[in-house]
N, C-alpha and C positions, 0 to 999 in steps of 0.2 A: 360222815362228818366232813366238813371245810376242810382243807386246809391251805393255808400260804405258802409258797414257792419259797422253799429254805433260803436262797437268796434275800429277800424279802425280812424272813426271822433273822437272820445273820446281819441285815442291814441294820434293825431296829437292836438288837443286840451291842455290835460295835458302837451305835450312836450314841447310848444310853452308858458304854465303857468310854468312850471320851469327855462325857457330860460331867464323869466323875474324875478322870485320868488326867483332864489335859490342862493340869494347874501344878506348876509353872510352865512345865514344859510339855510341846504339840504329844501327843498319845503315837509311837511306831506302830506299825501293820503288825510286827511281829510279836509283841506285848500284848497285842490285843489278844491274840494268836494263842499262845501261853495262857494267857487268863482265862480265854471264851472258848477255848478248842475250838477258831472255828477256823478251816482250812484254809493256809494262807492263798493258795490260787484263786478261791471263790473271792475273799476278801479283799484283795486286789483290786480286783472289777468293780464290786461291790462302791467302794474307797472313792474310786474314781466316778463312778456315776453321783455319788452324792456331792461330791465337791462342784464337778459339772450341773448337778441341780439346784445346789446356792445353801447344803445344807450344811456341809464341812468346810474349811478351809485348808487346804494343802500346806505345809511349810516346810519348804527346801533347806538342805545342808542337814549336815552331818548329825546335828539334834532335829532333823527335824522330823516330821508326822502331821497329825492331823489334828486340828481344833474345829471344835463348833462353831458357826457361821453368823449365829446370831446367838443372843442368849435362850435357854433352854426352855422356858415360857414361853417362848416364841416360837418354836418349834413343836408342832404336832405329829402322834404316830404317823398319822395319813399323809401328810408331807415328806414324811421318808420312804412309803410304800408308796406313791403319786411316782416319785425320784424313779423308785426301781421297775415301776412296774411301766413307765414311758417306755423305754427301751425293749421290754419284749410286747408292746403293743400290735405291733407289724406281724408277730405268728398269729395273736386274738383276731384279728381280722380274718385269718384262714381258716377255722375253726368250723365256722358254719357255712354248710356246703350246696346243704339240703334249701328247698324252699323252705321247710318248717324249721330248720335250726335257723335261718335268719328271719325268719319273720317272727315264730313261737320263743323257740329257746332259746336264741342270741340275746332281745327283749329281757324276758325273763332275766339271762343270767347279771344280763347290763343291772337292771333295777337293785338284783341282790348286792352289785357288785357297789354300788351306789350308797346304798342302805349300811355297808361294810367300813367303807370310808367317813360317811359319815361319824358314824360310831367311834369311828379312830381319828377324826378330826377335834373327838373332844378328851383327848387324852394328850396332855403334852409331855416332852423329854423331864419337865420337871416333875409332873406326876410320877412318873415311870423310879425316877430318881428317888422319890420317897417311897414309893411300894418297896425300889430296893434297901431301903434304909431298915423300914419297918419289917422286913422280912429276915432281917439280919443281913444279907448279903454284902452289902460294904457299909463302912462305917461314915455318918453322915460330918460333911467338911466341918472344920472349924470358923471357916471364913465363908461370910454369907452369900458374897456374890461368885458368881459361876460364872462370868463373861468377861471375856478382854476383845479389846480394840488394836 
């Protein structure tokens, strides 16, 4: 079976904990951390390439953390795995060594990888937000809109 580079799960995880978290105040690394067990070192990293990709927005001082970049309809899975998986682009490139791993099965793995994003480009944060409503996992806002300026 597939699978995504925990990195990647943990990206799409926190995204989906600030989508609900970051009203009124930006969502901490460390709250996230608490909620989502997900390792604060990994997180970190994680934090920083989305905000550098245009998905989160940083906010400085003493309250501050992370908000989403735009509103959560706006935001698809595949635009936050696009974020994380830029940066280790430069090892996929080493990968294939072989004549046949870059002609056959680099090919290959591109197409599936294509096929993948796809798939996750029609899945938005807001989606993601009601599967966790309807799943029981957090309790859905009282207040309709999810975005500030």
């Amino acid at each position: 079976m597939l699978h995504l580079p925990k990195k990647m799960l943990y990206a799409l995880e926190a995204v989906v904990d600030i989508a609900f978290n970051a009203r009124p105040d930006p969502v901490q690394s460390k709250e996230i951390t608490k909620r989502q067990g997900i390792p604060l070192r990994y997180l970190e990293q994680v934090m920083q390439q989305l905000v550098h990709g245009g998905i989160l927005k940083g906010v400085r001082g003493p309250r501050g953390g992370y908000r989403l970049a735009r509103e959560r309809r706006r935001i698809t899975a595949g635009d936050v795995i696009r974020v994380i998986s830029a940066a280790e682009a430069e090892e996929d490139a080493q990968i294939f060594t072989s004549d046949i791993g870059q002609n056959v099965v680099g090919p290959l793995w591109h197409e599936a990888q294509a096929c993948l994003l796809s798939e996750l480009d029609s899945v938005t944060l807001e989606d993601l937000c009601q599967r966790a409503v309807e799943k029981g996992e957090v309790e859905a806002p009282s207040d309709a809109s999810h975005f500030e300026i």
